[in-house]
DRENNUKOL-415822 format. One record per residue (C-alpha): z, x, y. Coordinates in steps of 0.25 Angstrom, whole numbers, plus 5000, padded with zeros to 4 digits. Layout:
<recs>
ZXY;...
</recs>
This chain:
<recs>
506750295043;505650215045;505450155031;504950015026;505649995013;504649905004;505049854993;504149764983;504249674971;502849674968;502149734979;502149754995;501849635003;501749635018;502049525026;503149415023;502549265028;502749235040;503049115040;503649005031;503848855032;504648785041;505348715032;506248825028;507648835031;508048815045;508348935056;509748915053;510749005062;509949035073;509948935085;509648945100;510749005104;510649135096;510149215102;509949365097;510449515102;509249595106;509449685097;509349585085;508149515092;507449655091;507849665078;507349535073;506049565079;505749685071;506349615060;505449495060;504149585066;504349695053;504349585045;502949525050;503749395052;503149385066;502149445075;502449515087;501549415095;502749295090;503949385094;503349385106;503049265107;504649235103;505049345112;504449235124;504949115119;506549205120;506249245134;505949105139;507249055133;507949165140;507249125152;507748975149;509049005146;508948995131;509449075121;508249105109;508449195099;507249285093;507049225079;507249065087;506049125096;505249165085;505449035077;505148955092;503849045093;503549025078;503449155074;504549125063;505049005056;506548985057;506749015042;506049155043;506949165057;508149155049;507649245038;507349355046;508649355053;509449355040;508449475035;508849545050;510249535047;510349595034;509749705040;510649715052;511849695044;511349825034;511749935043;513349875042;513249915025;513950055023;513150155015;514050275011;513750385021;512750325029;512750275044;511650155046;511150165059;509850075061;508850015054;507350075053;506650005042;506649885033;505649825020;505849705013;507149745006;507649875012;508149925026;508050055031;509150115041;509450235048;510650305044;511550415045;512050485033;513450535038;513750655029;512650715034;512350645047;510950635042;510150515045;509650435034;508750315031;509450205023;508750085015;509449975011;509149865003;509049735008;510349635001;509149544999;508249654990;509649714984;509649584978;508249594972;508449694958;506849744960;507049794974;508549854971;508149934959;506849984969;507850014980;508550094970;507250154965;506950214979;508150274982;508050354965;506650394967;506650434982;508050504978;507050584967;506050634976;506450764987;505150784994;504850815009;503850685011;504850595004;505950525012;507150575004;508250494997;509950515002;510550434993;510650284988;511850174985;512150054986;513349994997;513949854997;512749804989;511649874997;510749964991;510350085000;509650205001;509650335010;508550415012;508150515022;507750465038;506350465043;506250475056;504750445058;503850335054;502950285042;501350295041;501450135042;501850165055;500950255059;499750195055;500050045063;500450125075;499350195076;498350075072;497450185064;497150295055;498150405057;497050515054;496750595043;497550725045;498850665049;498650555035;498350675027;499650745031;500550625028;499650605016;499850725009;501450725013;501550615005;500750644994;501750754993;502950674993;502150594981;501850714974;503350744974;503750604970;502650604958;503150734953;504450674952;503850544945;503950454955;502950354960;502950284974;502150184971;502250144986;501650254995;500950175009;501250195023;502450125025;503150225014;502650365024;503550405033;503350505044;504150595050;504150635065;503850765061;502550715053;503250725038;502750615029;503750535019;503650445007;504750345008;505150225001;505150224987;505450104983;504250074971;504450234967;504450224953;504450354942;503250374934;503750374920;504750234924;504050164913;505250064915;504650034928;503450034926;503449924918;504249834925;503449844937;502049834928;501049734933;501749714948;501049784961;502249874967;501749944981;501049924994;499749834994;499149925002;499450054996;499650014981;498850074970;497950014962;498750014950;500049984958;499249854961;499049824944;500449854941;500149964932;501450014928;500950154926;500450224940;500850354943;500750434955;499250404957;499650264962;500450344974;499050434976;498550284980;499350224988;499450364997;497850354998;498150205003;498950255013;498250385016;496950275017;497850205027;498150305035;496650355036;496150235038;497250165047;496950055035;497450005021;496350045010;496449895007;496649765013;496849625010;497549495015;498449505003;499449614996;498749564983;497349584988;497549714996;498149774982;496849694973;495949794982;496649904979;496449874966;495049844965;494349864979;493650014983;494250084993;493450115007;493650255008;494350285019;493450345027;492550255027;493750185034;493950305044;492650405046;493650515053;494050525039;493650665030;492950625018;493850695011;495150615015;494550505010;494250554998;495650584995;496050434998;494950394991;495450464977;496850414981;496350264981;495450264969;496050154961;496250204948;497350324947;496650414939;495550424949;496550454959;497250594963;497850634947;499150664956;499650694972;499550824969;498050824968;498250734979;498850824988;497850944985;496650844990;497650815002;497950945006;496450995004;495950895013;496950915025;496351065023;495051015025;494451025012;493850915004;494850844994;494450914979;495150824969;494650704978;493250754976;493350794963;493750624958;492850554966;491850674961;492250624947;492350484950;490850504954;490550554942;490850444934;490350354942;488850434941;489250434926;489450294924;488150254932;487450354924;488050304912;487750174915;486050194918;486150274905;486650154897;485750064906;484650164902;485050174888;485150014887;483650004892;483150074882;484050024871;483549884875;482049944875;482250004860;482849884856;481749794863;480849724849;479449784845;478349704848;478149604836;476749564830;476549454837;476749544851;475549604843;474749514841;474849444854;474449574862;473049584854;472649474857;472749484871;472149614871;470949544863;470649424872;470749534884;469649604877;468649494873;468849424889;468649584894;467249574882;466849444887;466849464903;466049594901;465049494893;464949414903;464649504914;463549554906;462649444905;462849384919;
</recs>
């Protein structure tokens, strides 16, 4: 299952810092002669590459300085290259090594019934391994929490959350839940097995859009799935690329639900109220103000935010920072997406359009009406419910403007009937212009008279 289990305590960051001072705690275990198994080599690359702790151009750079040690008689392990090459620190070395291992060591747990067979994913507090349910001899998915995160309440009562919600929800387009337990104090949950890949890896594969028709397919499989969770009264709070999952016969899945919450958990809803919980990119305007009472609407956004990635081959927002990236989704306007893409219809755009707008109530009132704007537009026909909001949207608009050249309008005119009479003074002063105009006009035609 190709998942990547995220799990926040505010919100979704990206990239861990690269580097830290060399004043930290020394390399420790590893010396010149420790050399590592190719097997563990590989995995300590992915390891270290996954986590964006080094660029492929520095493991390649470390992968020379191993060859001439070879070629020298020298024995050079990985992480002592990249440290040599300066790709890591010796403190972040070690680190990553003590995080390889606990992931290693996790197939050796025993979870009732299930046979681990290898590892296919990983976030910042879960694994994900392939396994074998033996009952059944089905194969499986299963997530475990990190000992580091099953330390941390927050991310063991979300852990627990997952597994309840997804166990809640039996849809075609939603990755199914087995069971969940706990074994020699790791938390764990089984699910059903994916054998396919994730939007997020479709789109960097391919470097660009992935089309309008095969978008709306995925699109309107999901929208589905969340029409089903929403019925139920669940949330997702957490829809993006990452958490779509394709199967090799083209089905579309929502996995991961780690931030589902239920509408009516007012409990939750509070605790949570004023912190951002989702994925910069994707996260709803009002995910972004900690409103403790979004609903369904807030999904409908963060699927146009992806449906506007997958159109576009771009987030709708960028920024240097989580924070920043969030701020525009707040207060930025949107480029229409085709205005980003031309092969775009007009009326695609549209629907992410009404998906995006930034306050709920001028969004979709539900997935449903989502899904009838969907479904009409991969007919062919333009999208009626989009057309009929931005119609109203308009509306107002034109309203207000005419509103306000009324009230501009009406306050002229009130200025003008307020405006004082003329006093007698004003009077005054105007005769006796209009007097010595007339004796000058008498005494020039005088003149002209006797000369």
């Amino acid at each position: 299952m190709l998942v990547h289990p995220h799990y926040p305590t505010d919100y979704f960051l990206f990239d861990t810092p690269r580097r830290t001072p060399d004043s930290e705690p020394p390399f420790g275990s590893f010396s010149a002669h420790n050399s590592m198994p190719t097997s563990s080599e590989t995995r300590f690359e992915q390891h270290v590459l996954d986590r964006g702790l080094v660029t492929p151009d520095e493991l390649q750079q470390a992968r020379c300085l191993l060859n001439e040690a070879e070629e020298k008689g020298q024995r050079l392990s990985l992480p002592e290259a990249l440290v040599r090459a300066g790709a890591l620190t010796k403190a972040q070395a070690r680190r990553a090594l003590v995080s390889l291992k606990e992931e290693t060591v996790s197939p050796t747990i025993q979870i009732p019934g299930i046979e681990l067979l290898e590892r296919v994913g990983r976030g910042s507090q879960a694994v994900v391994y392939k396994g074998r349910q033996t009952s059944v001899d089905r194969i499986v998915a299963v997530k475990i929490l990190l000992s580091k995160a099953g330390g941390d309440p927050d991310a063991r009562r979300r852990f627990i959350q997952e597994a309840k919600s997804a166990a809640k929800l039996s849809h075609s387009n939603i990755v199914q839940a087995i069971d969940a337990g706990e074994t020699a104090g790791h938390s764990y949950f089984i699910m059903e097995y994916v054998d396919g890949t994730t939007v997020y890896d479709m789109l960097k594969d391919r470097g660009e859009p992935l089309g309008e028709e095969p978008s709306l397919r995925i699109i309107i499989q999901i929208a589905d799935a969340l029409a089903h969770a929403h019925s139920r009264g669940f949330i997702h709070r957490d829809v993006k690329p990452k958490n779509i999952m394709i199967t090799k016969e083209g089905v579309a899945k929502l996995a991961d639900m780690g931030l589902a919450r239920h509408a009516e958990d007012a409990g939750t809803a509070l605790e949570e109220a004023g912190k951002a919980y989702g994925t910069p990119y994707y996260i709803a305007p009002e995910q972004v103000r900690g409103d403790p009472r979004i609903d369904s609407r807030a999904d409908i956004y963060s699927l146009g935010a992806t449906f506007y990635e997958m159109l576009t081959g771009r987030p709708p927002f960028t920024a240097p920072t989580p924070q920043q990236v969030m701020q525009k989704h707040v207060m930025a306007p949107l480029v229409p997406p085709d205005h980003v893409n031309p092969e775009l219809s007009a009326g695609v755009s549209e629907v992410v359009e009404v998906m995006m707008l930034k306050r709920p109530q001028d969004r979709y009132n539900s997935t449903d009406d989502l899904l009838v704007d969907l479904r009409t537009i991969a007919a062919g026909e333009p999208p009626r419910i989009a057309r009929e909001k931005v119609g109203m949207q308009t509306a107002a608009l034109e309203g207000l403007a005419d509103g306000e050249s009324a009230h501009d309008a009406a306050r002229t005119g009130a200025q003008a009937l307020r405006a004082p009479a003329p006093g007698p003074f004003a009077v005054n002063q105007l005769t006796i212009i209009l007097l010595v105009a007339l004796v000058v006009s008498i005494l020039l035609n005088l003149l002209q008279l006797f000369l």
